[in-house]
C-alpha positions, 0 to 999 in steps of 0.5 A, spaced: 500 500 500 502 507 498 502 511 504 500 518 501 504 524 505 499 528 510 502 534 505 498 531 499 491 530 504 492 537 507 493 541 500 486 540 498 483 542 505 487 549 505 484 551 498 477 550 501 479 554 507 481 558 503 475 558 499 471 558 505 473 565 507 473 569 501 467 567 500 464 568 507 469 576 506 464 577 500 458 576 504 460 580 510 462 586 505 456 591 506 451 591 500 454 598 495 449 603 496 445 605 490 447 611 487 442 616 483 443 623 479 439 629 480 440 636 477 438 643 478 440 649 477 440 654 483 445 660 480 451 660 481 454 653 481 459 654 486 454 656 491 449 650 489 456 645 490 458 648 497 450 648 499 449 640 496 456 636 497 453 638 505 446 633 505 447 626 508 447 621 503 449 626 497 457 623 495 458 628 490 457 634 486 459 636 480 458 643 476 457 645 470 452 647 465 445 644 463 438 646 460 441 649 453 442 647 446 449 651 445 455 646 443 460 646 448 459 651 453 464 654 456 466 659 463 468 665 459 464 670 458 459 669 452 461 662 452 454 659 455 450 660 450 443 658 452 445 654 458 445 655 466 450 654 471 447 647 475 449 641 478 449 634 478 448 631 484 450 623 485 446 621 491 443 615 495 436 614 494 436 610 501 438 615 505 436 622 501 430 621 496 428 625 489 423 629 494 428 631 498 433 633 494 427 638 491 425 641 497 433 642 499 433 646 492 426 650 494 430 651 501 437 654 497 434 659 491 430 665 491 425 662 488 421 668 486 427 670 482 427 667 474 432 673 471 438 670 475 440 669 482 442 674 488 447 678 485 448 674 478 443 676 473 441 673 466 438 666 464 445 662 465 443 663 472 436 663 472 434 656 477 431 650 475 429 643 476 430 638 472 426 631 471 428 624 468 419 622 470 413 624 469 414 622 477 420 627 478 416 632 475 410 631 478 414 631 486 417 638 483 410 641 482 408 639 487 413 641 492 413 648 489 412 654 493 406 657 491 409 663 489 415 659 485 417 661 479 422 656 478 422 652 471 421 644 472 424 642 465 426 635 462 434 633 463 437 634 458 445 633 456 449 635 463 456 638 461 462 639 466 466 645 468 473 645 468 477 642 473 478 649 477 471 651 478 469 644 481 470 644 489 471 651 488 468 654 495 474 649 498 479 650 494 479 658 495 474 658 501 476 666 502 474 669 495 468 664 496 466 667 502 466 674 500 464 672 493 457 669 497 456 675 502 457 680 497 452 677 492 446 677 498 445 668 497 443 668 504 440 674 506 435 673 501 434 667 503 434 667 510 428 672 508 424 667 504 424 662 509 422 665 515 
């Protein structure tokens, strides 16, 4: 009779362990949240950014521009075009909903404004919320203040800004800062909340 080495029996019962366990970390690992985007445009989009990236559930916020035809539109003067300054916000619908992320908006716009925001005039300023259902639009519609003037429009194509303008109120938080107070955002605000 060969005598088999208990090396040669033991080979097997290590992968299998090893097997076993991979299997069993995997299953331990917390399930990868859901991840979903929703665009507005609030005015300025480095204010929209700092105001958004602050809400639970809410893992980015990108700025850019959307809700116009012009191809490639740029942060240069007269290089928008037809779009507003937005932002795309990727969040979790386990932890902040559709309805939520509205009701943010409503809370951060002057909404009774449709010339452009606080102390930036014009349409690439201009608020609005975009939808990608018939059961977004109807959230956003109802949700309105009654004196809203906010366009509820469907999503279009959402274009980037360049590098320097995302995560602006981080990375010059100072000129933010002033640029924020001197344009009056949150004065106004605080007057339509209250």
């Amino acid at each position: 009779m060969n005598a088999i080495s208990h090396k040669t029996l033991l080979k097997p019962c290590v992968m299998m362990m090893a097997a076993l366990t991979l299997t069993l970390t995997i299953l331990a690992l917390p399930a990868r949240a859901e991840t979903a985007t929703f665009v507005y445009s609030g005015g300025c989009f480095w204010c929209t950014e700092a105001d958004s990236e602050k809400l639970d559930g809410v893992s980015e916020v990108i700025s850019g521009f959307t809700g116009g035809t012009t191809a490639s539109p740029r942060y240069y003067y007269n290089a928008y075009g037809d779009h507003r300054e937005a932002a795309q916000v990727f969040y979790d619908p386990a932890v902040v909903s559709f309805e939520d992320l509205v009701r943010h908006v409503y809370k951060t716009v002057d909404y009774e404004d449709n010339d452009g925001q606080f102390c930036d005039r014009g349409r690439s300023y201009a608020p609005a919320i975009y939808y990608k259902t018939d059961e977004e639009k109807a959230i956003a519609t109802r949700l309105a203040p009654t004196t809203s003037v906010v366009p509820i429009e469907p999503e279009t194509e959402f274009i980037p800004v360049r590098d320097e303008h995302q995560d602006y109120y981080k990375k010059h938080s100072i000129k933010y800062k002033y640029y924020r107070y001197r344009c009056g955002r949150d004065q106004r605000i605080d007057r339509l909340n209250n």
